[in-house]
C-alpha positions as CSV (number, residue, x, y, z in Angstrom):
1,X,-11.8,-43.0,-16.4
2,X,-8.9,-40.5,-15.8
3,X,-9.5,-39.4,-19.6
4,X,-13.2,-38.7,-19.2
5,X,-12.3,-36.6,-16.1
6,X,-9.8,-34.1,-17.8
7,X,-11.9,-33.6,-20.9
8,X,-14.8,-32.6,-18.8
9,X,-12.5,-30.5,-16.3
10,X,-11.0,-29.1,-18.8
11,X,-13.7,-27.0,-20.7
12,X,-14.8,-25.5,-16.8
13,X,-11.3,-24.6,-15.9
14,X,-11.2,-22.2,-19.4
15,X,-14.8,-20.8,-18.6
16,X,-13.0,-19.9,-15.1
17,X,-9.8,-18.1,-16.4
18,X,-11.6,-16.4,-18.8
19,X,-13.9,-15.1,-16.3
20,X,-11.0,-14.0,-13.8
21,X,-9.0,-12.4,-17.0
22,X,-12.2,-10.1,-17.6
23,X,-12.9,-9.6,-13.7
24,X,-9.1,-8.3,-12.8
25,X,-7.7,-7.6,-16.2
26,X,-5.3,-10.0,-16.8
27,X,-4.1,-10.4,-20.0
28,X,-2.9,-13.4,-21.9
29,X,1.5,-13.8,-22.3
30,X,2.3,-13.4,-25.8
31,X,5.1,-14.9,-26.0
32,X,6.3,-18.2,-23.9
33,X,7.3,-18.1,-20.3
34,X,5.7,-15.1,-19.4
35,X,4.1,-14.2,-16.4
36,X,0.4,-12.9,-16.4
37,X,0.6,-9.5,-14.5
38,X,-2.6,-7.4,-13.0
39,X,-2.4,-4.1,-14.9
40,X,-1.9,-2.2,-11.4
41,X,1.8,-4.0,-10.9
42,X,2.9,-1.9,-14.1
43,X,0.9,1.3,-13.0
44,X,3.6,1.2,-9.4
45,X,6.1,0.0,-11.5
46,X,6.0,2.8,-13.6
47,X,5.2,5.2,-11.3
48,X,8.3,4.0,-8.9
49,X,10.9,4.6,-12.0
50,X,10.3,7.8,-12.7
51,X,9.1,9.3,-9.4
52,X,13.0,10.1,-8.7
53,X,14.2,11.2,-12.3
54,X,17.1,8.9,-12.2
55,X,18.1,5.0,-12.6
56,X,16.4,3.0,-10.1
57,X,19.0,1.2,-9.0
58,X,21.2,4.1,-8.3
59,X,22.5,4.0,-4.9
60,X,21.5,7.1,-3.4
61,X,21.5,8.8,0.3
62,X,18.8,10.8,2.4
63,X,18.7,12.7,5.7
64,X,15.2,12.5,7.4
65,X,14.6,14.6,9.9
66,X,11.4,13.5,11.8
67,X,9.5,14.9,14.7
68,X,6.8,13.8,16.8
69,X,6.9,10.2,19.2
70,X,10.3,9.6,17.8
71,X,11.9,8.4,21.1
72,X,9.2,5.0,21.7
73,X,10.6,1.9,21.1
74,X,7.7,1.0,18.6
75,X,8.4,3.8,16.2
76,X,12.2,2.7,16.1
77,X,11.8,-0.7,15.9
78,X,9.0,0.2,13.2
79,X,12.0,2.4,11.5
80,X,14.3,-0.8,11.3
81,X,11.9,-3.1,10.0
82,X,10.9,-0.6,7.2
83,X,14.4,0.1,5.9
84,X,16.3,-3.2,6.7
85,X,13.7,-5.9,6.3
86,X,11.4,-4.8,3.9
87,X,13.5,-2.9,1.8
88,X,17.3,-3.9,2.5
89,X,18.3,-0.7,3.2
90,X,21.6,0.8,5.1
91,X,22.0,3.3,7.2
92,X,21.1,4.8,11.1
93,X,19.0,6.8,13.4
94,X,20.5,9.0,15.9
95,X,19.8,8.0,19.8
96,X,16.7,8.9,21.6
97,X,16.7,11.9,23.3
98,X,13.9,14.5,25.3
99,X,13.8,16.7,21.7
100,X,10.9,14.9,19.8
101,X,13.6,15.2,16.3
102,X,15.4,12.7,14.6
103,X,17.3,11.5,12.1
104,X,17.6,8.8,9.7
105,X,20.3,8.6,7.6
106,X,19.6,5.7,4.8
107,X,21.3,4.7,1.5
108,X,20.6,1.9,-0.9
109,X,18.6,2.0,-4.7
110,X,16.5,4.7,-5.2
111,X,13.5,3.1,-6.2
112,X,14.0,1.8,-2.1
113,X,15.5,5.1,-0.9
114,X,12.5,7.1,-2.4
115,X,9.8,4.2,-0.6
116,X,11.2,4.5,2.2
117,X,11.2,8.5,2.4
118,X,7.3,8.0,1.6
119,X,6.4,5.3,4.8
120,X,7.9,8.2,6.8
121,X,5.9,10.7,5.2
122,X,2.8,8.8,6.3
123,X,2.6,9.8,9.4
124,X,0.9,7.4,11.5
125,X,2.5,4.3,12.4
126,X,0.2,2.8,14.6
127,X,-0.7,2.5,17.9
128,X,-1.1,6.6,19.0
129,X,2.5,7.9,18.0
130,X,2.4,10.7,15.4
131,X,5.2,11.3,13.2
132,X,5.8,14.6,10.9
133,X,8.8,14.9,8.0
134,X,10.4,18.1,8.7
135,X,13.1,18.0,5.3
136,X,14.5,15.5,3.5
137,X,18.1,15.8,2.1
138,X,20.0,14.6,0.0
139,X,23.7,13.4,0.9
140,X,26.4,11.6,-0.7
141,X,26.2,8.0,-0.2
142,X,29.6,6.8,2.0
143,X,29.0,2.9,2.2
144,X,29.5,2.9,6.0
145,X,26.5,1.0,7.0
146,X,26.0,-2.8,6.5
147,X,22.7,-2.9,8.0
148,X,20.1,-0.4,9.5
149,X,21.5,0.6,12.9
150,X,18.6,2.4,15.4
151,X,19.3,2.9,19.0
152,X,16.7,2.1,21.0
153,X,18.5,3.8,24.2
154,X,18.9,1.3,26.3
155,X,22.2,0.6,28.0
156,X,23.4,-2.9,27.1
């Protein structure tokens, strides 16, 4: 019974990955124990490697200075997600203040550094707070940071 099952599962699963192979373009491993990658995965790849004309991995260092609703709590907290979590990051933001400027000081791989600099040049993090990139620097990475430090202001 189990037999008869597979041989006529079998000829509908193939009808189904050819179909999703021709609808998002994957292609077939050549070789064994390859993945099957969407041809848009090598497009960022590609694009992430060369963007900063050096070895991705490098370990490199930025100073962003931003300006707009840099002194909420949401844009901060937003600021240590995006460098610590998401792209294990190092590095700090100075304290809130009444000027509307910043700055971020981050180090880690390029590829990440060079991310990174590009979620701050969005803009727009949500809720109403607007965000502009006034320069972008770069520094000589010291290795001082363990993790991404942001004060939030608050007297603990």
């Amino acid at each position: 019974m189990a037999r008869n099952t597979i041989t006529a599962v079998f000829p509908l699963l193939l009808i189904l990955l050819s179909i999703a192979s021709s609808t998002f373009g994957f292609t077939a491993p050549s070789q064994k124990n390859q993945r099957l990658t969407p041809p848009s995965a090598a497009r960022y790849a590609t694009a992430s490697t060369t963007e900063g004309g050096g070895d991705p991995s490098e370990v490199i260092a930025r100073k962003i200075v931003v300006c707009g609703d840099v002194d909420g709590g949401y844009y901060r907290s937003c600021v240590k997600n995006e460098g610590s979590r998401f792209r294990k990051l190092s590095g700090t933001m100075s304290p809130p203040d009444d000027s509307k400027k910043a700055e971020i000081l981050v180090e880690g791989r390029r590829k990440m550094v060079d991310g990174f600099v590009r979620w701050c040049e969005r803009g727009n993090v949500g809720l109403s707070q607007r965000i502009t990139v006034e320069s972008v620097k770069e520094e000589d990475p010291t290795g001082l940071y363990d993790d991404f430090y942001v004060p939030t202001g608050r007297d603990n």
